[in-house]
TILOGU-854541 format. One record per residue (C-alpha): residue in one letter; x, y, z. Coordinates in steps of 0.001 Angstrom, whole numbers, padded with zeros to 6 digits, always signed. Example, Ala and Ser with C-alpha at 12.3 -4.5 7.8 and 13.67 -1.06 7.14 Angstrom:
A+012300-004500+007800;S+013670-001060+007140;
END
This chain:
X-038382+039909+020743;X-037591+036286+019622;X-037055+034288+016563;X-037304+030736+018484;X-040565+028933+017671;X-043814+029356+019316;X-045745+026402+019183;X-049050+028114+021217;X-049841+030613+024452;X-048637+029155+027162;X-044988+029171+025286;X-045564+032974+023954;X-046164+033852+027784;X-043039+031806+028721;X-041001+033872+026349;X-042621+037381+027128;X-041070+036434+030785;X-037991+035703+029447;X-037762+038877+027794;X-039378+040772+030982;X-036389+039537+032682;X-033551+041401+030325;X-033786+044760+032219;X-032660+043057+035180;X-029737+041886+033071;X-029178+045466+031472;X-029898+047227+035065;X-027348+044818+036674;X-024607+045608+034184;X-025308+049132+034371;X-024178+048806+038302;X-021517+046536+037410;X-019797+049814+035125;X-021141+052504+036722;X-021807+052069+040135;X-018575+049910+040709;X-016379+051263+038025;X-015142+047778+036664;X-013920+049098+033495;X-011390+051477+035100;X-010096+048975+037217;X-006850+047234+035940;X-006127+043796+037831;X-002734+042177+037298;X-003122+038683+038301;X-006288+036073+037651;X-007322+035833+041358;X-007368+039735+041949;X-009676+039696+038865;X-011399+036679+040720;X-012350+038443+043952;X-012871+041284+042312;X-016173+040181+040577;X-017297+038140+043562;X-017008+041613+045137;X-018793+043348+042739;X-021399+040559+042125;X-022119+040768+046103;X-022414+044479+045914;X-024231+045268+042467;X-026894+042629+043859;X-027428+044884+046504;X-027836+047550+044994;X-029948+046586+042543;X-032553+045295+045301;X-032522+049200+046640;X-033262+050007+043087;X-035996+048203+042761;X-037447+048336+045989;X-037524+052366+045763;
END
């Protein structure tokens, strides 16, 4: 799971959260590529590619929450 240091139990619970939290991460992406199609997508210019991941933040948040809440 790690290779940082752990010093006693309170610190191995700290970093069996951290690592509870990585399917978030994965699930999020997984919306991000999927769900949104972000790899097809070919932006020309820096601020289409700009408001284009604000958009897709905004919406892969959402629908991760109906994910999780199902």
């Amino acid at each position: 799971m790690t290779n940082l240091p752990v010093q006693d139990f309170a610190v191995a619970v700290e970093k069996l959260e951290w690592y509870a939290l990585r399917w978030k991460a994965e699930l999020s992406q997984e919306v991000m590529k999927s769900g949104c199609r972000a790899e097809e997508l070919r932006l020309e210019t820096a601020e289409r590619l700009a408001k284009f991941v604000a958009l897709i933040a905004m919406a892969s948040r959402r629908i991760f929450f109906l994910i999780i809440s199902a």
